[in-house]
C-alpha positions as CSV (number, residue, x, y, z in Angstrom):
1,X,-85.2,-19.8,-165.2
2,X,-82.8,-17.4,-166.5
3,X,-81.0,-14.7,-163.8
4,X,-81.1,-11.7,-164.0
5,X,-78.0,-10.0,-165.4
6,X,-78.0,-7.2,-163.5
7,X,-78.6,-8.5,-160.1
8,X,-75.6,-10.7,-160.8
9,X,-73.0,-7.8,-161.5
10,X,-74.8,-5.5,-158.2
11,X,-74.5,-9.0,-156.3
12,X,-70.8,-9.2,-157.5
13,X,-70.2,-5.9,-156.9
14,X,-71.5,-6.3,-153.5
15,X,-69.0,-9.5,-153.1
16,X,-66.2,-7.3,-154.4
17,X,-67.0,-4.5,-151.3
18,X,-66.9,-7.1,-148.9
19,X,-63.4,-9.0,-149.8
20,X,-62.5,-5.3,-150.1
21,X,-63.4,-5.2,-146.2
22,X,-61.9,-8.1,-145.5
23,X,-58.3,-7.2,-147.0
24,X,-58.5,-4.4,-145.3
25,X,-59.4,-6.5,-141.7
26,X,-56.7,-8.6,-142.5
27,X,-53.9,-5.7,-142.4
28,X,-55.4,-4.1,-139.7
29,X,-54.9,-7.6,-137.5
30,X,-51.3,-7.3,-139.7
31,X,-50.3,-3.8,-138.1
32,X,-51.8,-5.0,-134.9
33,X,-49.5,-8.2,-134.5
34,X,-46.4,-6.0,-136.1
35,X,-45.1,-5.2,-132.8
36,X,-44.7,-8.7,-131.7
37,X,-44.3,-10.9,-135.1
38,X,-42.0,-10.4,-137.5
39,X,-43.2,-9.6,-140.9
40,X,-42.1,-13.0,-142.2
41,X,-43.6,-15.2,-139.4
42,X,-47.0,-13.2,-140.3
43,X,-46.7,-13.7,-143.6
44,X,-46.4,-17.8,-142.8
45,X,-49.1,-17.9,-140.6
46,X,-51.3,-16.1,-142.7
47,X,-50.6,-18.0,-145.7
48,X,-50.6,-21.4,-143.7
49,X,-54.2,-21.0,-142.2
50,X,-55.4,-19.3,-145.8
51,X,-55.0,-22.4,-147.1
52,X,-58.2,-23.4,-146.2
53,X,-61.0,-21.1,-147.5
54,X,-58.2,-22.2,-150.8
55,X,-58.9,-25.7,-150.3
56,X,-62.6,-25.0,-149.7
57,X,-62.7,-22.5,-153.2
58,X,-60.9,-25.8,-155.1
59,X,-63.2,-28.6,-153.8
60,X,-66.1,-26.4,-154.7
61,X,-65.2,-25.7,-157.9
62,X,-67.4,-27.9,-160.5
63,X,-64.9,-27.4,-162.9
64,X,-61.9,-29.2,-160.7
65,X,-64.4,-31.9,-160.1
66,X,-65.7,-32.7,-164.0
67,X,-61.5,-32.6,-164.5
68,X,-61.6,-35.3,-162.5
69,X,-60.3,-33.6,-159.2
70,X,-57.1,-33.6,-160.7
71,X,-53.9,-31.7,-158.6
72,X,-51.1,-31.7,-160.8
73,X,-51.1,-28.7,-164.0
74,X,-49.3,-28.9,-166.8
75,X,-47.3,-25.3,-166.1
76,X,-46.7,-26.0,-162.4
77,X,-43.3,-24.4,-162.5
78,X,-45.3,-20.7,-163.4
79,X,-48.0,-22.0,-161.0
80,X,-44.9,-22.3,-158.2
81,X,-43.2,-18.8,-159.4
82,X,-46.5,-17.3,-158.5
83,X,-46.4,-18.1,-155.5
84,X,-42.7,-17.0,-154.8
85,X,-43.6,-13.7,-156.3
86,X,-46.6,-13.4,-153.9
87,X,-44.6,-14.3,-150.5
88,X,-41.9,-11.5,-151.4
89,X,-44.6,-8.8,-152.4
90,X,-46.8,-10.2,-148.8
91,X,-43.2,-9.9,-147.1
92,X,-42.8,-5.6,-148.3
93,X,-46.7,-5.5,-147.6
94,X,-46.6,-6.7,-144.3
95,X,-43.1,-4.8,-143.2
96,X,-44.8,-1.4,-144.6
97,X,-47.6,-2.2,-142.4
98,X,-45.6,-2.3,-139.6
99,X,-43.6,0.9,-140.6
100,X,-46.8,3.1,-141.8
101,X,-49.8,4.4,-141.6
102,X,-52.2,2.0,-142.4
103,X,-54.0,4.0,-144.9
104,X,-50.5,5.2,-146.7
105,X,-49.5,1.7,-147.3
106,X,-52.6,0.2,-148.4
107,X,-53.1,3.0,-150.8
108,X,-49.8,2.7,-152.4
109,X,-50.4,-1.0,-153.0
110,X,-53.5,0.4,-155.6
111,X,-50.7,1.5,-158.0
112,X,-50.9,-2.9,-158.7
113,X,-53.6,-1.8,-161.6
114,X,-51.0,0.7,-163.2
115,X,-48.2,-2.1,-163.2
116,X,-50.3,-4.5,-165.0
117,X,-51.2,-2.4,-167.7
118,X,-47.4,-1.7,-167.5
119,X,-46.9,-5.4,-167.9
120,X,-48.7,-6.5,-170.0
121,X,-47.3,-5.2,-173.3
122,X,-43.9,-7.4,-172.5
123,X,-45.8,-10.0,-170.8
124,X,-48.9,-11.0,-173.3
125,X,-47.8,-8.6,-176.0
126,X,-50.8,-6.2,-175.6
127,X,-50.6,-3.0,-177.1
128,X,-51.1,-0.2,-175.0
129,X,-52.3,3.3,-176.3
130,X,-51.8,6.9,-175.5
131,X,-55.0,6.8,-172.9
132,X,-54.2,4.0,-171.3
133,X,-50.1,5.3,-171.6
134,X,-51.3,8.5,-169.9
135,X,-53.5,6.7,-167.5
136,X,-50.1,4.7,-165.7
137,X,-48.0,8.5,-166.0
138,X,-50.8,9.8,-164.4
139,X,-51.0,7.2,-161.6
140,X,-47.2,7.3,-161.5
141,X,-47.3,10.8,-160.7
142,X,-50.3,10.2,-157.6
143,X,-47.6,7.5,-156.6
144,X,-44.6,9.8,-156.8
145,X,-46.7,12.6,-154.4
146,X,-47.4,10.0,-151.7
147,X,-43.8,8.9,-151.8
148,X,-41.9,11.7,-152.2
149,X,-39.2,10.9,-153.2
150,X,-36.1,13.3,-153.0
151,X,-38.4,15.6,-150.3
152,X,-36.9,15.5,-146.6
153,X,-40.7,13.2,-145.3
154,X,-38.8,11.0,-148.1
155,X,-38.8,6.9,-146.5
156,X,-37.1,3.9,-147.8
157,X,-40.5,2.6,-146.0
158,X,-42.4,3.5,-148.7
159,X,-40.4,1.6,-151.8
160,X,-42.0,-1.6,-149.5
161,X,-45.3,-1.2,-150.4
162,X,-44.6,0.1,-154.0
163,X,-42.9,-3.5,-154.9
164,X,-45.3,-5.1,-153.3
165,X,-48.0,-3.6,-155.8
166,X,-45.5,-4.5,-158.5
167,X,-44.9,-8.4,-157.1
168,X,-48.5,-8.5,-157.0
169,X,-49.0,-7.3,-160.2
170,X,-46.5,-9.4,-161.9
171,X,-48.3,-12.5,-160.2
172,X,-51.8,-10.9,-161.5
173,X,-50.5,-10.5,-165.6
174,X,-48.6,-14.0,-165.2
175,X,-52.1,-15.9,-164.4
176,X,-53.3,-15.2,-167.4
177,X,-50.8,-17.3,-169.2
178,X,-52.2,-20.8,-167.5
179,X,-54.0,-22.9,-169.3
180,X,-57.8,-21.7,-169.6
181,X,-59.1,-25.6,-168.7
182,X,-57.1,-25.1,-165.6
183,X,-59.5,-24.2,-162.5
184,X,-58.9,-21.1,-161.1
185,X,-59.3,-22.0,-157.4
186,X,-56.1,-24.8,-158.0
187,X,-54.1,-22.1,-159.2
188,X,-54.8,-20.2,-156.3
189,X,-54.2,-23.3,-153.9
190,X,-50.7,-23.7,-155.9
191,X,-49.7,-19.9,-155.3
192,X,-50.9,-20.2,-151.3
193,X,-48.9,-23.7,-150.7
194,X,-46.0,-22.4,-151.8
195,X,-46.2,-18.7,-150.8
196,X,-46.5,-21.1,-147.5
197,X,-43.9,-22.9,-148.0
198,X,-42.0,-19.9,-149.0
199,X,-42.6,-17.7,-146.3
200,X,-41.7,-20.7,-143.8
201,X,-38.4,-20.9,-145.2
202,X,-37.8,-17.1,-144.8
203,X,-38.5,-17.3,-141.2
204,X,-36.6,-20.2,-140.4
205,X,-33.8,-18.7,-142.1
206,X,-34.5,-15.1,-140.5
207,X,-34.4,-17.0,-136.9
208,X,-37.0,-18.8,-136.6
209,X,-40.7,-18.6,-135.0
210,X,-40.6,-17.1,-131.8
211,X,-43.8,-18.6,-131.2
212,X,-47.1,-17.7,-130.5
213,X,-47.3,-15.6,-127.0
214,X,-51.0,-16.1,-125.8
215,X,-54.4,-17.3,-126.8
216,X,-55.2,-14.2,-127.4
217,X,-53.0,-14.0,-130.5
218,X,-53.8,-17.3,-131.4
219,X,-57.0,-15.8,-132.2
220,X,-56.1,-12.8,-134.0
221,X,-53.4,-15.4,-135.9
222,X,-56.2,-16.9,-137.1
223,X,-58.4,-14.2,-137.6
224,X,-55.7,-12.9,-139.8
225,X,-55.4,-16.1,-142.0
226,X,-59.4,-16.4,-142.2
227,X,-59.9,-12.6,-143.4
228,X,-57.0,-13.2,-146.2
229,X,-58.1,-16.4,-147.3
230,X,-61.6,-15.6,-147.4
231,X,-61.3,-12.1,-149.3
232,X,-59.3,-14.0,-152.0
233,X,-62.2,-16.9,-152.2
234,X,-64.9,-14.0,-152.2
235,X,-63.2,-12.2,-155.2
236,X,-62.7,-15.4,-157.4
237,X,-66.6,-15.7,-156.6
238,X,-66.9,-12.1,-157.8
239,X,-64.8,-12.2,-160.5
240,X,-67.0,-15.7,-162.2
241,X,-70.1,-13.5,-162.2
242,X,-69.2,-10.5,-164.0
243,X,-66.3,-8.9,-165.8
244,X,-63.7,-7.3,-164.1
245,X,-64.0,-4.4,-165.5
246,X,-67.5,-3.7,-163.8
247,X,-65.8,-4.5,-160.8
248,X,-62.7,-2.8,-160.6
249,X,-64.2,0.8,-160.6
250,X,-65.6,-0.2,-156.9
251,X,-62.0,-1.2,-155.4
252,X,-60.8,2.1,-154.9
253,X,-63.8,2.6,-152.5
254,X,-60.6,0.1,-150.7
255,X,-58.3,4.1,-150.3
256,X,-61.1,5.6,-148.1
257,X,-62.2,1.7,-145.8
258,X,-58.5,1.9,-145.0
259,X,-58.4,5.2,-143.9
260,X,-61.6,5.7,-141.8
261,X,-60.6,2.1,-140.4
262,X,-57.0,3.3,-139.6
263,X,-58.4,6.4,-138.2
264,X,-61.3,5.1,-136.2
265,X,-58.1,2.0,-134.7
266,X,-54.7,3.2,-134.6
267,X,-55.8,7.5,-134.5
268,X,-54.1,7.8,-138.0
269,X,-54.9,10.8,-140.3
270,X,-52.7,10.8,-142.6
271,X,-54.7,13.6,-145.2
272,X,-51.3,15.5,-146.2
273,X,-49.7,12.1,-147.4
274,X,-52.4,10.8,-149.1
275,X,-53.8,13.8,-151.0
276,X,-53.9,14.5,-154.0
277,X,-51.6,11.3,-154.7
278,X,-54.5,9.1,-153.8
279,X,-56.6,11.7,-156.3
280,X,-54.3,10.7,-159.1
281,X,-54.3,7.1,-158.4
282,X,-57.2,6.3,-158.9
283,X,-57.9,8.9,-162.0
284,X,-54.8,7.2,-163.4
285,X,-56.6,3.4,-162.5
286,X,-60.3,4.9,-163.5
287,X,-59.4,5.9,-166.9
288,X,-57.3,2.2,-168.0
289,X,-61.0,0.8,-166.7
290,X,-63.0,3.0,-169.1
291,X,-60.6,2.5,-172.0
292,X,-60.9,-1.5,-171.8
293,X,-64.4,-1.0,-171.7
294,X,-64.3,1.3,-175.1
295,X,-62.1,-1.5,-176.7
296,X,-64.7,-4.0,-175.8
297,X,-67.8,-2.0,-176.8
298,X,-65.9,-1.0,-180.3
């Protein structure tokens, strides 16, 4: 029996809205632990216990297992430079969390759309045109007014979350040069054992873990890696059933979760750093959506 094509893309859409939530859980328990944890011990633990929805993603993957469950890729030095770029841009992410409002950072981080178009004219030698040009200037500019740079509110805070969305980005475009017979969940398992690995290193090297205080954190250490690894499994899942580009229209519904959720948590309103920057973004993010959709309808 054949499936209805439209209850797959609501269903993924659906999908897409709760790993939406589910980021947005994970940076909450990020802010809450910031006071305690070091942004690079939290960036360990979380990838360390995200490795398991990753190794659950992988070993359900009918793909991986017709391959013949096979671990080692052919391009495993891009699969590993993924992951290096993700444990920097989860390092600025995680700081900023620490540093700002939770809505101002996870907005920022949007501007990840605007850098792939960005990239991927060096990167995979697309040709951009003047929409989708104008669409990144204009998403720039959204950027610029939440930053401010040059105004006295102006902090070096900011510039974290800002090349996070660019690491993140860079990690995003660079996927696409794997090999297509390569699964999708093992190139995610690559990028979170060595974004692991990575981050473990960083601590060590920034002093060390000062270990885990109570249970109680424990808990929220691994509520922290199960909302993270989970969001990323959900998306994949998303991402099989439909294209992205009926999806991606729905993730800025991510600028107003983060705000009512750092409202409703930590009694942040930040309106008059947000607006109209957030406005802008995601015009600017909207309108490289509908011109990939004209180039694929033409």
């Amino acid at each position: 029996m054949s499936v209805d094509r439209r209850n797959q893309v609501g269903l993924a859409i659906v999908l897409s809205m709760i790993s939406l939530v589910l980021f947005d859980l994970m940076g909450l328990v990020i802010k809450h632990l910031s006071s305690d944890y070091d942004a690079t011990e939290l960036s360990a633990y979380r990838n360390i216990f995200g490795m398991i929805p990753s190794l659950f993603a992988l070993w359900s993957s009918p793909s991986w297992h017709k391959s013949g469950r096979v671990i080692r890729i052919r391009q495993w030095p891009l699969a590993c430079a993924r992951g290096l770029m993700v444990t920097i841009a989860q390092l600025l992410f995680y700081y900023s969390l620490g540093q700002l409002a939770f809505a101002t950072a996870s907005t920022i981080t949007y501007a990840n759309a605007l850098f792939m178009t960005a990239l991927a004219i060096p990167i995979l030698g697309e040709k951009v045109g003047l929409i989708r040009w104008s669409a990144v200037l204009i998403g720039f500019a959204g950027i610029m007014l939440i930053v401010k740079p040059g105004h006295d509110s102006f902090s070096w805070v900011a510039l974290a979350p800002l090349g996070a969305a660019f690491l993140y980005a860079l990690a995003g475009v660079t996927a696409r040069l794997t090999d297509a017979d390569v699964p999708s969940p093992l190139i995610n398992l690559y990028s979170s054992v060595v974004a692991a690995i990575g981050a473990t290193l960083l601590t060590l090297f920034a002093g060390g873990f000062s270990g885990i205080a109570n249970d109680t954190d424990l808990l929220w250490i691994l509520a922290m890696g199960g909302f993270g690894g989970t969001a990323v499994l959900v998306m994949v899942v998303a991402f099989r059933m439909t294209e992205q580009s009926n999806i991606a229209p729905f993730s800025y519904f991510g600028i107003p979760i983060a705000f009512i959720l750092g409202w409703i948590l930590f009694d942040e309103t930040p309106i008059g750093e947000l607006f109209p920057g957030a406005i802008l973004i995601v015009f600017g993010g909207l309108l490289v959506v509908w011109r990939q959709r004209l180039r694929r309808w033409a």
